[in-house]
N, C-alpha and C positions, 0 to 999 in steps of 0.2 A: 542171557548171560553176556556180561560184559566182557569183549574180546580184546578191548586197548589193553589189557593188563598182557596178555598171553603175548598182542605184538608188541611191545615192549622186552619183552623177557627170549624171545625168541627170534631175537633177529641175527642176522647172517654173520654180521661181524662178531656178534657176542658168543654165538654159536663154535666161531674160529679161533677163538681166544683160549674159550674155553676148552677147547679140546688139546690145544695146546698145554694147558695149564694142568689137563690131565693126562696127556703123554710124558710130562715132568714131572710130576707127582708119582707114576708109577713107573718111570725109569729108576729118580732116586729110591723108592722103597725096594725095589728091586735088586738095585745094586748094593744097599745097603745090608738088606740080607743076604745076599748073595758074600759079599766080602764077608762080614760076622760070621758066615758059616762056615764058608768054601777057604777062608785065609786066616784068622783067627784064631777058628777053634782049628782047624785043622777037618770037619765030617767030608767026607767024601759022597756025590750024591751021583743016582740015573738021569738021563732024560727027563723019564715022567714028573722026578721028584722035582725039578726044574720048572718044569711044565705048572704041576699045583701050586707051587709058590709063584709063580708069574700069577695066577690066576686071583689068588688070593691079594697081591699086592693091586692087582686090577679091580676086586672088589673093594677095596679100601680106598682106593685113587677115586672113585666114584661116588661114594658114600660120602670123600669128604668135600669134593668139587662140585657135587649136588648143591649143597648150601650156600657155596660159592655164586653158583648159576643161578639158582634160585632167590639172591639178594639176601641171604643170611649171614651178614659179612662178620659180624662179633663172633657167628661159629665158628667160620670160615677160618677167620684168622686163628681163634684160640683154640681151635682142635689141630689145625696145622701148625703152632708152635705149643701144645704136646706132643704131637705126634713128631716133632722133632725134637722136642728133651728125649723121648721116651729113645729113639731111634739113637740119639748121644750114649744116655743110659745104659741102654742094649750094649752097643759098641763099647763101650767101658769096660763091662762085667764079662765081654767075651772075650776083648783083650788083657785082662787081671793078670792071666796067667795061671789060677787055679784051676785046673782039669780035674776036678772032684767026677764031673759028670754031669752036674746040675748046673752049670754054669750055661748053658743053653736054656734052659728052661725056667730059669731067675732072669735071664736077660730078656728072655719074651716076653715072662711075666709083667716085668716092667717095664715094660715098652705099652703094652696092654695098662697099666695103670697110669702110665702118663696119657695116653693117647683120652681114655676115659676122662679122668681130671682136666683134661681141656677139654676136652665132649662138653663137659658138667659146666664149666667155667663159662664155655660157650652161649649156653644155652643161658644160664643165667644173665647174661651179659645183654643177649636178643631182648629177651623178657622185656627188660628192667629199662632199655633202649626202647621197646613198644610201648610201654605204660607210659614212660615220661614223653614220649612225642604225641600222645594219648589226650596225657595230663597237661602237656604244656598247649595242645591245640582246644 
């Protein structure tokens, strides 16, 4: 097994970078929902319920810095700007102003369909990035 690829990918400074890069990923998601929810809408929430949404912004912050770390940079970037229309979007539909009830739950929604359509756009983008340095070599 060839190990140049792994020390490449695993070195100290990239290692530090990127962990940075996911303490700021999961500050702003964070804070993000946190304002949308806690200032916005107005929901009052526990500890704990604090506690799960921290966690969940942490699996997201990971999930998307992965790709990041890993050299998947067309994901990288284009699920990280969904996931910032999406986190816009969100914040929009929670500041409207219409307290129906479901305005929490259209704004995640759509947070979750932007974040996806840049997944998707991402992913296509890698693809089409591999074949052509593929094709061109």
């Amino acid at each position: 097994m060839d190990t140049h690829i792994f020390k490449n990918i695993f070195q100290k400074e990239r290692i530090k970078n990127w962990i940075l890069i996911f303490a700021a990923y999961t500050a702003f998601f964070y804070s993000s929902f946190i304002f949308g929810s806690a200032v916005l809408i107005g929901r009052t929430s526990d500890f704990v319920q604090y506690l799960r949404l921290l966690a969940g912004c942490i699996v997201l912050a990971i999930l998307i810095c992965a790709f990041g770390f890993f050299k998947a940079k067309y994901v990288f970037l284009l699920t990280s700007a969904g996931a910032l229309a999406g986190i816009i979007q969100m914040l929009w539909i929670f500041g409207a102003g219409n307290n129906s009830g479901w305005e929490d739950l259209a704004g995640f929604a759509g947070f979750l369909v932007f974040l996806a359509g840049g997944f998707a756009a991402g992913v296509i983008a890698q693809i089409a990035y591999i074949v052509y340095k593929r094709i061109k070599n």
